[in-house]
C-alpha positions in Angstrom: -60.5 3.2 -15.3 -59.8 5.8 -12.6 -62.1 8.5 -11.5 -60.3 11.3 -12.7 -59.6 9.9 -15.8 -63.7 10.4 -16.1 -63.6 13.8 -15.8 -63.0 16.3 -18.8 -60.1 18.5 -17.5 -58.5 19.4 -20.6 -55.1 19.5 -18.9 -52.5 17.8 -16.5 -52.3 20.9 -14.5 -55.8 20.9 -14.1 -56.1 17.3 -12.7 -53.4 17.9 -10.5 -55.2 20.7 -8.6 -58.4 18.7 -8.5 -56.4 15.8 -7.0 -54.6 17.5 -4.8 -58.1 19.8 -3.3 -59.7 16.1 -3.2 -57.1 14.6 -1.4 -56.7 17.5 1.4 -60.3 18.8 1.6 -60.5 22.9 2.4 -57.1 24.3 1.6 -55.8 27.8 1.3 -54.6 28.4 -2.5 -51.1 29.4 -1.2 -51.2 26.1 0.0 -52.2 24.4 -3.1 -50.2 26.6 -5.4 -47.2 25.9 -3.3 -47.6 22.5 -2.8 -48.3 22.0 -6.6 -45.0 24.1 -7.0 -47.3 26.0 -9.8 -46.5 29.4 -11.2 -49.0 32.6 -9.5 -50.7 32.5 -13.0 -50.7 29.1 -14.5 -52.3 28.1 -10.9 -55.0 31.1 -11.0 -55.9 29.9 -14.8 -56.5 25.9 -13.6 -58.3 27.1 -10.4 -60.6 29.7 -12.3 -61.4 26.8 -14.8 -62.3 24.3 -12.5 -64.6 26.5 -10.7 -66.4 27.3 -13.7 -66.8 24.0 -14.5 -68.4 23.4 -11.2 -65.8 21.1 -10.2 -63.9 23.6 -7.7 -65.8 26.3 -4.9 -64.7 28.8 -2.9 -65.1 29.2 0.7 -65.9 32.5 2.4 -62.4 32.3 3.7 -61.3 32.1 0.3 -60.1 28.4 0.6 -60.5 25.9 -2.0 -62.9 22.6 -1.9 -64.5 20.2 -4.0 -68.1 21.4 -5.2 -70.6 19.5 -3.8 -74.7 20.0 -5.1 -75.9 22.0 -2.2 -79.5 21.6 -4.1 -79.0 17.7 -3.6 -80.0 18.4 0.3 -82.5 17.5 2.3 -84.0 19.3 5.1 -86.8 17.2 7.8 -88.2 18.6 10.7 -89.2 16.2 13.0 -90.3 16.8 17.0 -88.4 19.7 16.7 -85.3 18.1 15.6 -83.8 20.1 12.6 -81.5 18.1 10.5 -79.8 17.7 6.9 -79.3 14.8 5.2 -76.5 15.0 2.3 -73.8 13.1 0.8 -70.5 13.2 2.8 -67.5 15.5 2.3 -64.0 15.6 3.4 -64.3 17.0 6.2 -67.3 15.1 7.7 -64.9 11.9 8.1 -63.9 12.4 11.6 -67.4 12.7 12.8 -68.7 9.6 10.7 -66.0 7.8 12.7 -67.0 9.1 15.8 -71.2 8.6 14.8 -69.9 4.7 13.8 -68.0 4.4 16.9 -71.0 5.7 19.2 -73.8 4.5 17.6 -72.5 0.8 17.6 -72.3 -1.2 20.7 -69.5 -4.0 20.5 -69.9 -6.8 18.3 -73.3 -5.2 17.3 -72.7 -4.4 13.5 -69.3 -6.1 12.6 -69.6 -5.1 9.1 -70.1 -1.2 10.4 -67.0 -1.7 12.3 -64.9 -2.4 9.8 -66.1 0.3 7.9 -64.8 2.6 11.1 -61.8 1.0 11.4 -60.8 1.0 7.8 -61.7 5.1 7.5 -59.8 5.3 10.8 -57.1 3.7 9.5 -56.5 4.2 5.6 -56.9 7.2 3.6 -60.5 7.2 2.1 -61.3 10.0 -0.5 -65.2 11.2 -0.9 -65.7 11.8 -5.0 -67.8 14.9 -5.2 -69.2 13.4 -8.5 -70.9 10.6 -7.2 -68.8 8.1 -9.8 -66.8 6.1 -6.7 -67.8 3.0 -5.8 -67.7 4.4 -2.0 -70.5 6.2 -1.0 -71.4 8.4 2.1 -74.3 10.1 3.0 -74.5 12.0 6.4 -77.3 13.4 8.3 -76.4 16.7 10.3 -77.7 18.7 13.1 -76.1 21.5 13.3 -73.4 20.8 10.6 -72.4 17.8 13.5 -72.9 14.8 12.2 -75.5 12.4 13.5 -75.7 9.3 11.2 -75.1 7.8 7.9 -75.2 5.1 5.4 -72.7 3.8 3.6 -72.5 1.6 0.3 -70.1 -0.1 -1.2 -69.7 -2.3 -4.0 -67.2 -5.5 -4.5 -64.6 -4.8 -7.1 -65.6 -8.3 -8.6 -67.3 -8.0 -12.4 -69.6 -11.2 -11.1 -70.9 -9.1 -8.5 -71.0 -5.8 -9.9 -75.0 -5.8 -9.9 -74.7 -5.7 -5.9 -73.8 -3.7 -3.0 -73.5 -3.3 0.7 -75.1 -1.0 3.1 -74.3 0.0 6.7 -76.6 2.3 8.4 -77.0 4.1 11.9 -78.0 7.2 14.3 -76.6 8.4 17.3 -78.8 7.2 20.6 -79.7 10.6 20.8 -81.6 11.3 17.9 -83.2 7.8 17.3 -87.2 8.0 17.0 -87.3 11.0 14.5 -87.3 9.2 11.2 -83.5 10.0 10.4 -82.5 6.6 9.4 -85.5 6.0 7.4 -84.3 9.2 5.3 -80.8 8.0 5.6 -81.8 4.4 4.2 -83.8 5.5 1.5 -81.6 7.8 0.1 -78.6 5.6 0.3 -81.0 2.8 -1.8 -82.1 5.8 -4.4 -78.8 6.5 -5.4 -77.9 2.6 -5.3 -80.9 2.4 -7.9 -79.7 5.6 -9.9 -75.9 3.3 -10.3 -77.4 1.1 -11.8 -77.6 -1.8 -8.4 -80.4 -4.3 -8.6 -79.6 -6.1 -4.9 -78.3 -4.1 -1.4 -76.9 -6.7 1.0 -76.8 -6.0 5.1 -75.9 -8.5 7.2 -75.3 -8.0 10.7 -75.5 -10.6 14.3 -78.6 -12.1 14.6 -78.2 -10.3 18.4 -79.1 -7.3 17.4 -82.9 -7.7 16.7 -83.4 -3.7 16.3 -81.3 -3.8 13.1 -83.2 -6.8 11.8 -86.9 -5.2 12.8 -85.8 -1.8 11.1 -84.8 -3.5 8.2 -87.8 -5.6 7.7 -90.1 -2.9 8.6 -88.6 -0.5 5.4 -89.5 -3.9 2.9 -85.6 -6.0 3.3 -85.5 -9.8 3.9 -83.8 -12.3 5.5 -81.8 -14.0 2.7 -78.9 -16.1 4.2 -78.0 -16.9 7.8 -74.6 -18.2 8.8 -74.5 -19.9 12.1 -72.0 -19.4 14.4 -70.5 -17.0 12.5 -68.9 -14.7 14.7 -67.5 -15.5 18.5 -68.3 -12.4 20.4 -67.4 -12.6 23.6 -67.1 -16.1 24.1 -70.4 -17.1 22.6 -70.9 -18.0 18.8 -72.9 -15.8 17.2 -75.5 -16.6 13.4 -74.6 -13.9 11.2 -78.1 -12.6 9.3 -78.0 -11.5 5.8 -80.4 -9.0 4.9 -81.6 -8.0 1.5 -83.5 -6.0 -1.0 -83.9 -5.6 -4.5 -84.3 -2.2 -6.2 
């Protein structure tokens, strides 16, 4: 079933604007409206629905985005390092590229690379209603971007129960307990879906993934040897996992 077809819009129109704001993040409403090729009114009617619905907000500059739960963040404080930690929008996709990019040395997290690449590559909506099977969440300093965590689940019925997890934090702001937060609130709204196992596998070469992972309660389930060739050198691949 798709997404949308989840949501109670009560009319074509009305899907079409949502889909179209999704799809293109903050927009002007002349840009919508004439993209949409929508009469002034009918427009006006499906955009003042929406937003009542909580579907649709308004920006100070009176552009149009998906509503996200603003009351869903989470403010730390740690060694006087502010930062947010809240699911992903739209707009946050270029800096969770650039985070992935920088907070992953080569060959150190092949699964977190592909993630990048595929982002970087493909057009990859954020669902402000939390039904996708893609999920983001982003800690922020600053409204900049400094780490996330990322789930996914395999389209597979057999292996609906399960899902994967990639997790980091720029250099910079390691040491102040942001991808602890990050990790457990990827794994509480894995539990909220419904998932009983999270999967994280990652090169048995990098020993700080493994110890962070073991010391927030995951396990070593599988190892593949020689998995990857990094370099030159064959590499084990380590399957980490947890059950919720």
């Amino acid at each position: 079933m798709e997404l949308t077809e989840q949501l109670e819009f009560g009319h074509r129109g009305r899907r079409d604007v949502y889909e179209y704001i999704e799809s293109h993040g903050d927009v002007s409403q002349a840009q919508a409206r004439d993209a949409l090729n929508m009469e002034a009114r009918e427009f006006g009617h499906h955009v003042a629905i929406l937003k009542r619905d909580g579907i649709l907000a308004e920006t100070d500059a009176g552009h149009l985005q998906i509503a996200y739960d603003e009351a869903a963040e989470e403010e730390y404080e740690e060694d006087a390092i502010e930062y947010t930690i809240r699911q992903a929008r739209q707009a946050d996709m270029t800096g969770i590229v650039g985070v992935m990019r920088s907070a992953i040395d080569a060959g150190t997290y092949v699964v977190a690379e592909s993630v990048a690449d595929m982002i970087d590559h493909e057009e990859v909506l954020l669902r402000h209603n939390e039904l996708e099977s893609r999920m983001f969440f982003v800690a922020c300093v600053e409204n900049d971007v400094v780490g996330w965590v990322h789930l996914e689940h395999p389209e597979m019925e057999k292996l609906s129960h399960t899902a994967e997890l990639t997790v980091g934090v720029l250099d910079e702001y390691r040491e102040h307990g942001i991808g602890s937060h990050l990790l457990q609130r990827g794994l509480e709204w894995a539990a909220q879906q419904g998932y009983e196992r999270i999967y994280n596998s990652v090169p048995s070469t990098n020993e700080a993934a493994i110890e962070f992972l073991k010391a927030h309660g995951w396990e070593e389930e599988a190892r593949r040897h020689d998995h990857y060739r990094l370099d030159g050198d064959y590499i084990d691949e380590v399957m980490m996992e947890i059950d919720l």
